[in-house]
MDTraj code that builds the backbone (N, CA, C; nanometers):
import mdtraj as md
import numpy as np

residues = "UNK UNK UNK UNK UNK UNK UNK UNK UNK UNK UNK UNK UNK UNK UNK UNK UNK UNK UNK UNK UNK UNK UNK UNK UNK UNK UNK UNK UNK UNK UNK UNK UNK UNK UNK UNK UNK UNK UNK UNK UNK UNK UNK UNK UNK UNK UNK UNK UNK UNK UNK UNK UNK UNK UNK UNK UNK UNK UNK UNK UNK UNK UNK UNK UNK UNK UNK UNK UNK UNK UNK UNK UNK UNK UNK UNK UNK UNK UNK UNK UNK UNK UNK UNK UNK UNK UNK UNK UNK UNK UNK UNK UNK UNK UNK UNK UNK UNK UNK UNK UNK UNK UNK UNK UNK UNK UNK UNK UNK UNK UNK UNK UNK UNK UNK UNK UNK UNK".split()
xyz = np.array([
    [-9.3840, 11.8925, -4.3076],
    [-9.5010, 11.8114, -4.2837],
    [-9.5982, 11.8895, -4.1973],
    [-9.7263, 11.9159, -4.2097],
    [-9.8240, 11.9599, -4.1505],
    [-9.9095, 11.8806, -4.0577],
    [-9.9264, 11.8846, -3.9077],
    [-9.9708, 11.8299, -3.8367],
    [-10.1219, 11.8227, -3.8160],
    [-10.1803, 11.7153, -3.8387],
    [-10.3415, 11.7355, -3.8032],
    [-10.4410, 11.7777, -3.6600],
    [-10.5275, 11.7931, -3.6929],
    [-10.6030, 11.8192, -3.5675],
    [-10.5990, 11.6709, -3.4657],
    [-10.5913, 11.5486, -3.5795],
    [-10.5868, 11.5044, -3.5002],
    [-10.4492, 11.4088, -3.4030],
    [-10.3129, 11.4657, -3.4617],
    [-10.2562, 11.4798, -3.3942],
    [-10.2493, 11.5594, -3.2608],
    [-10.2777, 11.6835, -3.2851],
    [-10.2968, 11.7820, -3.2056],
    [-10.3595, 11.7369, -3.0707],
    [-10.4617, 11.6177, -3.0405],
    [-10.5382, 11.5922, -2.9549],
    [-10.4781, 11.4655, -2.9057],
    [-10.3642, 11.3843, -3.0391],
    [-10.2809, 11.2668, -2.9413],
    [-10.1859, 11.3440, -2.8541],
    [-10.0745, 11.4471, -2.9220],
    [-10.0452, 11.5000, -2.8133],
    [-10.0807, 11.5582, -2.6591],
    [-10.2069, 11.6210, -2.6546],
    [-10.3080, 11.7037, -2.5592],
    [-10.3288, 11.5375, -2.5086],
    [-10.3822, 11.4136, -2.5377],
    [-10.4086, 11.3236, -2.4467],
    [-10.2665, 11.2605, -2.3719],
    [-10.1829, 11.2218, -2.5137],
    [-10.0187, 11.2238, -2.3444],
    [-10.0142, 11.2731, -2.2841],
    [-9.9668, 11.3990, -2.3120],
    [-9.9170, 11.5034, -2.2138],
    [-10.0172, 11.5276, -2.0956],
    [-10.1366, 11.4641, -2.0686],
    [-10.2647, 11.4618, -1.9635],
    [-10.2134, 11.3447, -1.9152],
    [-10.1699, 11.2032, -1.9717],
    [-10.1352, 11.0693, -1.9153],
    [-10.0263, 11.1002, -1.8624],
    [-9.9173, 11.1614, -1.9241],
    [-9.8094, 11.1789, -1.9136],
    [-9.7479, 11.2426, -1.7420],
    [-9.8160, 11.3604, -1.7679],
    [-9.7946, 11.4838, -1.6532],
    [-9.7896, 11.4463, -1.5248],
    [-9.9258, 11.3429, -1.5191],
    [-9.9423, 11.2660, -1.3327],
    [-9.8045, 11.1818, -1.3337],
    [-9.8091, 11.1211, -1.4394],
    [-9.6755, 10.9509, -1.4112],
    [-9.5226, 11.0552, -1.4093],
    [-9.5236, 11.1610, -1.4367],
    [-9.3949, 11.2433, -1.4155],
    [-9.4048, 11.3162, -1.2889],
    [-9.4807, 11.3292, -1.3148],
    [-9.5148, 11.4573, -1.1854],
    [-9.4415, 11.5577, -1.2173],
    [-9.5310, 11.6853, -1.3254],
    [-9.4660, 11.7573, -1.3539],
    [-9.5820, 11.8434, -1.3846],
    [-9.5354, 11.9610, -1.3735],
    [-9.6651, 12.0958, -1.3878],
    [-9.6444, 12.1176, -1.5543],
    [-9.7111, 12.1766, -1.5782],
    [-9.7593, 12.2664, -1.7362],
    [-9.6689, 12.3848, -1.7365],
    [-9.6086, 12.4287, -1.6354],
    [-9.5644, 12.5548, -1.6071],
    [-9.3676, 12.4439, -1.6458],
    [-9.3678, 12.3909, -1.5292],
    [-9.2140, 12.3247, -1.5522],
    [-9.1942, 12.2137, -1.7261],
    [-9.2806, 12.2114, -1.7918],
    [-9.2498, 12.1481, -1.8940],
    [-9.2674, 12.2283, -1.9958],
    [-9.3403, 12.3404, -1.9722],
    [-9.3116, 12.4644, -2.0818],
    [-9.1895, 12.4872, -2.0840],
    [-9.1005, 12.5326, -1.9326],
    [-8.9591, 12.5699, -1.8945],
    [-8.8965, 12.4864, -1.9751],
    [-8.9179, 12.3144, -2.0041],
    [-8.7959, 12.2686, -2.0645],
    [-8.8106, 12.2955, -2.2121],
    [-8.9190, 12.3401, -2.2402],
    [-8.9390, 12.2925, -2.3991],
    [-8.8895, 12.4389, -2.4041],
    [-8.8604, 12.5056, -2.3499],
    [-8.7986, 12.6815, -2.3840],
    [-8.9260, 12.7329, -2.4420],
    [-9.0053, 12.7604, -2.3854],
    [-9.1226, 12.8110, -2.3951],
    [-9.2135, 12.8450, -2.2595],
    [-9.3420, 12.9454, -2.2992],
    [-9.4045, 13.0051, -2.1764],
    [-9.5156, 12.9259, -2.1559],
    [-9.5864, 12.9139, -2.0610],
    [-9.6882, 12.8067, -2.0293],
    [-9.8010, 12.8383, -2.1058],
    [-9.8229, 12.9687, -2.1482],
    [-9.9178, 13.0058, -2.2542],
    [-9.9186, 12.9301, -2.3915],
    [-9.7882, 12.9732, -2.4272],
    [-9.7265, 12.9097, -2.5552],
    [-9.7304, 12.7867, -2.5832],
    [-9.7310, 12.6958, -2.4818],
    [-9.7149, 12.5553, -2.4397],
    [-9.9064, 12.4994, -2.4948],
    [-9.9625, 12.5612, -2.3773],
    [-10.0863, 12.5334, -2.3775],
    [-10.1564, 12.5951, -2.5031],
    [-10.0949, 12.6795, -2.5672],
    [-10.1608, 12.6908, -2.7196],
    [-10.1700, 12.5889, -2.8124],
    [-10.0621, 12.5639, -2.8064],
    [-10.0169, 12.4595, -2.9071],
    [-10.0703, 12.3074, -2.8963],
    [-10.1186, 12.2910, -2.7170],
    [-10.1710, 12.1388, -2.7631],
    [-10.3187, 12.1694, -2.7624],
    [-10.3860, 12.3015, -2.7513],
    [-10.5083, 12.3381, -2.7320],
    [-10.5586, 12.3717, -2.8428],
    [-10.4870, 12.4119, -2.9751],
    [-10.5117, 12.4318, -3.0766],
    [-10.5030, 12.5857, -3.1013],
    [-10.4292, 12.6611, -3.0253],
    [-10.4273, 12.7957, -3.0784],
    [-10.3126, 12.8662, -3.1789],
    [-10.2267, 12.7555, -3.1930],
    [-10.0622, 12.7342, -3.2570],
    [-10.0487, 12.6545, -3.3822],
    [-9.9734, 12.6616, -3.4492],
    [-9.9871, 12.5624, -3.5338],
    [-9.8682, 12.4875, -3.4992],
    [-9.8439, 12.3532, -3.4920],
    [-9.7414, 12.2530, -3.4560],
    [-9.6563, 12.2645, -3.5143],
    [-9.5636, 12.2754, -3.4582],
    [-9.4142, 12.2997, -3.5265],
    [-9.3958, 12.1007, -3.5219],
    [-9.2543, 12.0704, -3.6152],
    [-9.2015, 11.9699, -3.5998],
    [-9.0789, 11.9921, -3.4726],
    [-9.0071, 12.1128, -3.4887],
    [-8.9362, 12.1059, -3.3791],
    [-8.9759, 12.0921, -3.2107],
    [-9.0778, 12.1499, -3.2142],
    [-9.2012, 12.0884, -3.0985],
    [-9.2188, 11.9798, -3.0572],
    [-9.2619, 11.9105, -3.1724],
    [-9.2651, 11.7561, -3.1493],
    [-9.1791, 11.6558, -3.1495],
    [-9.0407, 11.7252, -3.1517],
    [-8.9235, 11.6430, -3.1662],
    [-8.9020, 11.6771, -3.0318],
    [-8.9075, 11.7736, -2.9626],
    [-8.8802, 11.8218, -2.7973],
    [-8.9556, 11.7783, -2.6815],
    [-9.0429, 11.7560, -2.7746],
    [-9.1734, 11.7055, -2.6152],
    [-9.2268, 11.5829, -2.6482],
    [-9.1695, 11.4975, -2.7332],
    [-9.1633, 11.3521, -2.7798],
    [-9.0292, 11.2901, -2.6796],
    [-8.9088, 11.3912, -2.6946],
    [-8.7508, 11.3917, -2.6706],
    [-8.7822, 11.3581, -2.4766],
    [-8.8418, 11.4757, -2.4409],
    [-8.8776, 11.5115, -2.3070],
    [-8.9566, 11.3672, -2.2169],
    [-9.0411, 11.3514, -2.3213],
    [-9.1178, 11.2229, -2.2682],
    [-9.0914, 11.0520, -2.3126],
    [-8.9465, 11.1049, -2.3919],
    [-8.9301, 10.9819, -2.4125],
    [-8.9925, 10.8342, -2.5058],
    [-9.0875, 10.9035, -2.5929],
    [-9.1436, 10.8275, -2.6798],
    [-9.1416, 10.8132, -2.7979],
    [-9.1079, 10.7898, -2.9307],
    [-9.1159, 10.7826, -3.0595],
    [-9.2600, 10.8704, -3.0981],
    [-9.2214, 10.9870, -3.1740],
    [-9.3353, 11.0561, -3.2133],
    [-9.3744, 10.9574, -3.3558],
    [-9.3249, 10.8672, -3.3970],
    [-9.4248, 10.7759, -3.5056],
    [-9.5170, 10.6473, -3.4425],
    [-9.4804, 10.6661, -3.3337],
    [-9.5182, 10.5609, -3.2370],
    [-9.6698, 10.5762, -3.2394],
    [-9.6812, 10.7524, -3.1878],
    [-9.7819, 10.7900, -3.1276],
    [-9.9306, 10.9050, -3.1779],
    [-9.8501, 10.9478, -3.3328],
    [-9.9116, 11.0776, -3.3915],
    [-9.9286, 10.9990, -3.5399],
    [-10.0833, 10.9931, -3.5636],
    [-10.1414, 10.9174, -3.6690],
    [-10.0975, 10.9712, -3.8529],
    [-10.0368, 11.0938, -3.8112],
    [-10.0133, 11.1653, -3.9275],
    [-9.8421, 11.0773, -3.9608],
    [-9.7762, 11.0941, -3.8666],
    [-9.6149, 10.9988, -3.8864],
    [-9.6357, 10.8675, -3.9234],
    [-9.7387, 10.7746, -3.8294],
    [-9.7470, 10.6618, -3.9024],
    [-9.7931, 10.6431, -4.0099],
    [-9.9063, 10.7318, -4.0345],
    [-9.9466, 10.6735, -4.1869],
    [-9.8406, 10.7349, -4.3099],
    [-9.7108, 10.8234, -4.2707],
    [-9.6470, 10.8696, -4.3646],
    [-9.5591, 10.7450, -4.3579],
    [-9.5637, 10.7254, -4.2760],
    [-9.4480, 10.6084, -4.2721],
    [-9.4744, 10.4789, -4.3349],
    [-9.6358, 10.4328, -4.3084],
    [-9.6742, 10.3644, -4.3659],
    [-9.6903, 10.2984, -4.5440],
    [-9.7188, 10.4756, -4.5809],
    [-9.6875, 10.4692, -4.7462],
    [-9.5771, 10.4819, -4.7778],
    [-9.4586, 10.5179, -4.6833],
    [-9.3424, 10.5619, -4.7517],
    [-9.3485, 10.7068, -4.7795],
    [-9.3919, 10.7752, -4.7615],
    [-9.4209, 10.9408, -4.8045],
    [-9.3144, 11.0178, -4.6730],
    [-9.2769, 10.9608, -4.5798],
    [-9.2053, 11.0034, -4.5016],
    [-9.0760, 11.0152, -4.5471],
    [-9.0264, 11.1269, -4.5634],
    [-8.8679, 11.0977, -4.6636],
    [-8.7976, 11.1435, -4.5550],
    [-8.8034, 11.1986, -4.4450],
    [-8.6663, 11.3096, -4.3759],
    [-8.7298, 11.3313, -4.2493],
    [-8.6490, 11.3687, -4.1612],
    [-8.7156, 11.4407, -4.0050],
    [-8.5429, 11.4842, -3.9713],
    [-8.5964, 11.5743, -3.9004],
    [-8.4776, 11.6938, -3.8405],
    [-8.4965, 11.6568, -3.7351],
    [-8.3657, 11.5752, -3.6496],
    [-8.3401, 11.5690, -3.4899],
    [-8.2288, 11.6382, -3.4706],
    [-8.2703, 11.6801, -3.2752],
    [-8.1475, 11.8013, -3.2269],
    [-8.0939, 11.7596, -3.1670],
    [-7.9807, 11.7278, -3.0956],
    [-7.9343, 11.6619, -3.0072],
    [-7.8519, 11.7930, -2.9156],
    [-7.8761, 11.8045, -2.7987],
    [-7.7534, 11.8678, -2.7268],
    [-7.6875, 11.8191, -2.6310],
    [-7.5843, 11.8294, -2.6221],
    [-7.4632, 11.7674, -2.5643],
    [-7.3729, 11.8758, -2.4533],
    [-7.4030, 11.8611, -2.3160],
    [-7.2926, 11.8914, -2.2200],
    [-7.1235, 11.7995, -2.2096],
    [-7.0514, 11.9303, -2.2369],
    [-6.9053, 11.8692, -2.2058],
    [-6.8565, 11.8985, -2.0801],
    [-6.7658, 11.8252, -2.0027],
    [-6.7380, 11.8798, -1.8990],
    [-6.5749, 11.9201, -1.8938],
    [-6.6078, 12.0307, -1.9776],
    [-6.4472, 12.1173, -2.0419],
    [-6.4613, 12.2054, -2.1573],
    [-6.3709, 12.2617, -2.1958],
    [-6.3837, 12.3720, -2.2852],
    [-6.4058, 12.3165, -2.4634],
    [-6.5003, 12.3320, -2.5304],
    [-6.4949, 12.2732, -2.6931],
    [-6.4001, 12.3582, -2.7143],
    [-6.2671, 12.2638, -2.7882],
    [-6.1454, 12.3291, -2.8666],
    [-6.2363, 12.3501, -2.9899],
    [-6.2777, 12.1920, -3.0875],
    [-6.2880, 12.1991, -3.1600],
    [-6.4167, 12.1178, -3.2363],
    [-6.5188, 12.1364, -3.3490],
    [-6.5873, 12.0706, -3.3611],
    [-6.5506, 12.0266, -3.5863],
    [-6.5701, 11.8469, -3.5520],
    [-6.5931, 11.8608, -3.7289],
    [-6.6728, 11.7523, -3.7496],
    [-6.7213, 11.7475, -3.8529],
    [-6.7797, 11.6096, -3.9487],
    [-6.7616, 11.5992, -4.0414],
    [-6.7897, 11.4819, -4.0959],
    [-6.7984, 11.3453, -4.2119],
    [-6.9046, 11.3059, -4.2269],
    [-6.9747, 11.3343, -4.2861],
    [-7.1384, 11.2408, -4.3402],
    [-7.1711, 11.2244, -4.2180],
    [-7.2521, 11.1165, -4.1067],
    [-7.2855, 11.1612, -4.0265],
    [-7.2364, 11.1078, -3.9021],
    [-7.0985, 11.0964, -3.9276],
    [-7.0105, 11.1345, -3.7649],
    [-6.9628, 11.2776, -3.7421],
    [-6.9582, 11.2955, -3.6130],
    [-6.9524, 11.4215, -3.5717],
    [-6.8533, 11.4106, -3.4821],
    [-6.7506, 11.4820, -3.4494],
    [-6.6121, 11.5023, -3.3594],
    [-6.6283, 11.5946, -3.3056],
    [-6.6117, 11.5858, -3.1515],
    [-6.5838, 11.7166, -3.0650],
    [-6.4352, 11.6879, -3.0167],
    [-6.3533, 11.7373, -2.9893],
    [-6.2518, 11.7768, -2.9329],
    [-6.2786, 11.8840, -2.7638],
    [-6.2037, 11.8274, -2.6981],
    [-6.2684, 11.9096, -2.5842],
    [-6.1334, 11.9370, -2.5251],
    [-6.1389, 11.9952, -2.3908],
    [-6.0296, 12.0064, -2.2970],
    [-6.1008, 11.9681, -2.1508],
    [-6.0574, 11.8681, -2.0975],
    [-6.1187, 11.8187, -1.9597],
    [-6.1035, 11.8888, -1.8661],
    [-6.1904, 11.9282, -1.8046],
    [-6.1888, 12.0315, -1.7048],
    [-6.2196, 11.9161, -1.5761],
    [-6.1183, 11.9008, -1.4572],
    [-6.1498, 11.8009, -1.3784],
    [-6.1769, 11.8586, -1.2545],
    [-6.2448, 11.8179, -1.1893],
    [-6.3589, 11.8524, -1.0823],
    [-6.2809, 11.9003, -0.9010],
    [-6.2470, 11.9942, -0.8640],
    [-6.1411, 12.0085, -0.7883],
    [-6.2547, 11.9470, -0.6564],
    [-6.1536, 11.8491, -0.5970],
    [-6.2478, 11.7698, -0.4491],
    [-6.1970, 11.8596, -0.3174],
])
top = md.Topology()
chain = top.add_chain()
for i, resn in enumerate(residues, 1):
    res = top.add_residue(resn, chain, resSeq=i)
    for name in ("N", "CA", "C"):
        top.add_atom(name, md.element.get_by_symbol(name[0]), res)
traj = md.Trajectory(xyz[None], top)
């Protein structure tokens, strides 16, 4: 899916609403999105072209439904033209992964508990 310009400028207006009610710099939310503050600020400035994995991270970060908020998702959603979206999930264990499997879409970790010496 290709993101519009004028997505491009709902994002650039959260992330301006957003930033004060977090209290968080441009510099520390590049850091989470694994990216450089350049890179960051390209992308809602228009020098990048929008990734979806982008917007699944800094939707993820802020906690909001990106169909909620980006006019291009709702109106796919709206006609039905929306068939698929790729979410990431990562997961801290607190122990060693023995083992990982799935089934359609359950997923099994197997771990070894590593318990916290007091």
């Amino acid at each position: 899916m290709a993101y519009t310009e004028n997505d491009r400028r709902v994002l650039h207006d959260t992330w301006m609403s957003y930033k004060a009610k977090m209290r968080i710099t441009q510099i520390e939310m590049a850091k989470k999105l694994g990216l450089t503050q350049l890179e960051f600020s390209d992308i809602l400035r228009g020098g990048t072209i929008i990734q979806h994995q982008f917007v699944n991270d800094f939707c993820g970060i802020l906690n909001i439904d990106p169909v909620l908020i980006l006019p291009s998702l709702r109106e796919a959603v709206q006609k039905g033209t929306f068939t698929h979206s790729i979410v990431k999930n990562t997961f801290i264990f607190d122990g060693e992964i023995k083992k990982v499997t799935y089934v359609g879409n359950q997923l099994v970790v197997e771990y070894e508990h590593t318990p916290v010496a007091s």
